[in-house]
C-alpha positions in Angstrom: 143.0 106.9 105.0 146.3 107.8 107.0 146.0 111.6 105.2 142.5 111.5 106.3 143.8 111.0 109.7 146.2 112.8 109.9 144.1 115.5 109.0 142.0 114.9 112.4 139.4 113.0 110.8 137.9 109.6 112.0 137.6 107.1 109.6 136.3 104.4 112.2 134.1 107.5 113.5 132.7 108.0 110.0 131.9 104.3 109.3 130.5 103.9 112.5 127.5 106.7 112.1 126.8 105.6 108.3 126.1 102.1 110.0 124.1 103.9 112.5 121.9 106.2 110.1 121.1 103.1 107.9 120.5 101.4 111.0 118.1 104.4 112.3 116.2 104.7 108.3 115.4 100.5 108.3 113.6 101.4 111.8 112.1 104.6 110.6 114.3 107.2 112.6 115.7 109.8 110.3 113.7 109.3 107.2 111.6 111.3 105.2 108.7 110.0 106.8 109.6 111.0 110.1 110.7 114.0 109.3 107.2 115.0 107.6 105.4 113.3 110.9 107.9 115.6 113.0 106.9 118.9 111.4 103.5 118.2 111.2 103.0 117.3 115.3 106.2 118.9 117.0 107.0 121.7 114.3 105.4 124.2 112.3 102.6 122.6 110.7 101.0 121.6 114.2 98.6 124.4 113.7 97.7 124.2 110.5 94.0 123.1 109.4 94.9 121.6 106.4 97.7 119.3 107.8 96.0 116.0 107.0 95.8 116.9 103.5 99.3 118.2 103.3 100.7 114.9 105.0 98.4 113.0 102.6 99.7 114.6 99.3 103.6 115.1 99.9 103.6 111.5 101.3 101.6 110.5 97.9 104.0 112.3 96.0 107.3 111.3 97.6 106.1 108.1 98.4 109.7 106.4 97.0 111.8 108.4 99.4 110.2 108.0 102.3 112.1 105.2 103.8 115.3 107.0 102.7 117.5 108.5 105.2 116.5 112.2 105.2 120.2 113.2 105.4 120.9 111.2 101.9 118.0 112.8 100.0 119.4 115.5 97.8 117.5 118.6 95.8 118.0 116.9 92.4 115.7 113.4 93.8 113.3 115.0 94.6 113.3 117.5 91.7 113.0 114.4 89.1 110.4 112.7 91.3 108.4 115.7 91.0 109.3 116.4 86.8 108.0 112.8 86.3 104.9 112.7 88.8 101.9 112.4 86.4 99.4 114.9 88.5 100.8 118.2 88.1 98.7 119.5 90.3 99.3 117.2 92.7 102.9 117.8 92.4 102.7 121.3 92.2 100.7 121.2 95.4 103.0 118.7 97.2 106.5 120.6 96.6 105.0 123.6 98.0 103.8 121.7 101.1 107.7 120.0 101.3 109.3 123.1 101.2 108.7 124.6 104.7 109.1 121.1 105.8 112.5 120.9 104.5 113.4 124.1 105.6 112.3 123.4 108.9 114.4 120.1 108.7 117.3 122.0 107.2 117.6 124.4 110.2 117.3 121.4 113.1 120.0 119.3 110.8 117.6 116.7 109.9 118.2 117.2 106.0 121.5 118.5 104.7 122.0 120.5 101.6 119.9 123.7 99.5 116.8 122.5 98.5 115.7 124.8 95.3 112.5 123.0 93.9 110.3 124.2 90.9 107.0 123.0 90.7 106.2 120.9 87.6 105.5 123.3 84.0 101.3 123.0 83.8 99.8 123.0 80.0 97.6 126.4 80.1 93.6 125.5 81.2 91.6 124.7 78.3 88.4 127.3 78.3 85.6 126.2 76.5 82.9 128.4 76.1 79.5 127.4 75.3 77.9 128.5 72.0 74.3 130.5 71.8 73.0 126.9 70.7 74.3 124.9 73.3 73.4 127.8 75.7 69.8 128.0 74.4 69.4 123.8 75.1 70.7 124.0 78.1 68.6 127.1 79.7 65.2 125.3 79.6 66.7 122.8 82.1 67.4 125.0 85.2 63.7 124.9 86.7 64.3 124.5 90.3 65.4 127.6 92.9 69.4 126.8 91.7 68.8 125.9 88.1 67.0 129.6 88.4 70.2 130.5 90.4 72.3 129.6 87.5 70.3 130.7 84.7 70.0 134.1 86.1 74.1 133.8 86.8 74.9 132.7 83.2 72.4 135.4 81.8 73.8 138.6 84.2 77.4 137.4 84.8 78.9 138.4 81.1 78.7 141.6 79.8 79.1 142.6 76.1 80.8 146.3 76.8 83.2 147.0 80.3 80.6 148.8 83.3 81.7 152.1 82.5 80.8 152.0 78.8 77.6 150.9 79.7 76.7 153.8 82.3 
């Protein structure tokens, strides 16, 4: 402590605005919460038409740091809160909503630190396609204007040979 004075530091100082920040996060001022709210109706994201939904998933996602001081929150957090998330999507979709936030936050020293997040690793979409049999029971249903819609979709929309082959 006396080196740490010495070198022109304030322990007293130091202690004093820890208090304070806990102090500020139990009321809600500082936290991750806030500082999502902020950017969405003072920052950025005022504009934006899909704000609801982007304050609805990142809150979803991060819901356990959201009380948390922003300032305490590191990259690696939120990194394992998005690794273990069970949506991928929903994950995937959040962290890319976050990261302006945080970089807004970053620049206006709400959040400290580099925040480098990768969105979760997705399994590759299963494609099922149907068979001529399944195809052939399930033509005779479209009888209305969109079943025709979608019978003459399913019947045009593949092609066995590219355009120009065809010509």
């Amino acid at each position: 402590m006396r080196a740490a004075i010495e070198g022109g530091q304030d322990p007293t100082a130091d202690k004093r605005a820890i208090r304070m920040q806990a102090t500020a996060a139990k009321q809600g001022i500082g936290t991750l919460r806030s500082v999502i709210d902020a950017y969405f109706e003072v920052g950025a994201g005022t504009a934006m038409r899909t704000k609801g939904e982007q304050v609805r998933r990142t809150k979803s996602v991060f819901a356990t740091h959201l009380t948390r001081a922003a300032m305490e929150i590191t990259s690696a957090e939120l990194q394992r809160t998005i690794d273990v998330h069970k949506g991928k999507v929903s994950a995937a979709r959040a962290t890319a909503y976050l990261l302006p936030v945080i970089k807004w936050a970053v620049k206006r020293d709400l959040m400290k630190g580099h925040f480098d997040l990768d969105k979760p690793l997705m399994a590759a979409p299963k494609q099922r396609v149907l068979d001529t049999t399944e195809l052939a029971s399930l033509l005779p249903s479209f009888t209305d204007a969109y079943g025709r819609c979608c019978r003459f979709m399913l019947l045009t929309g593949a092609r066995l040979r590219a355009r120009s082959e065809s010509s």
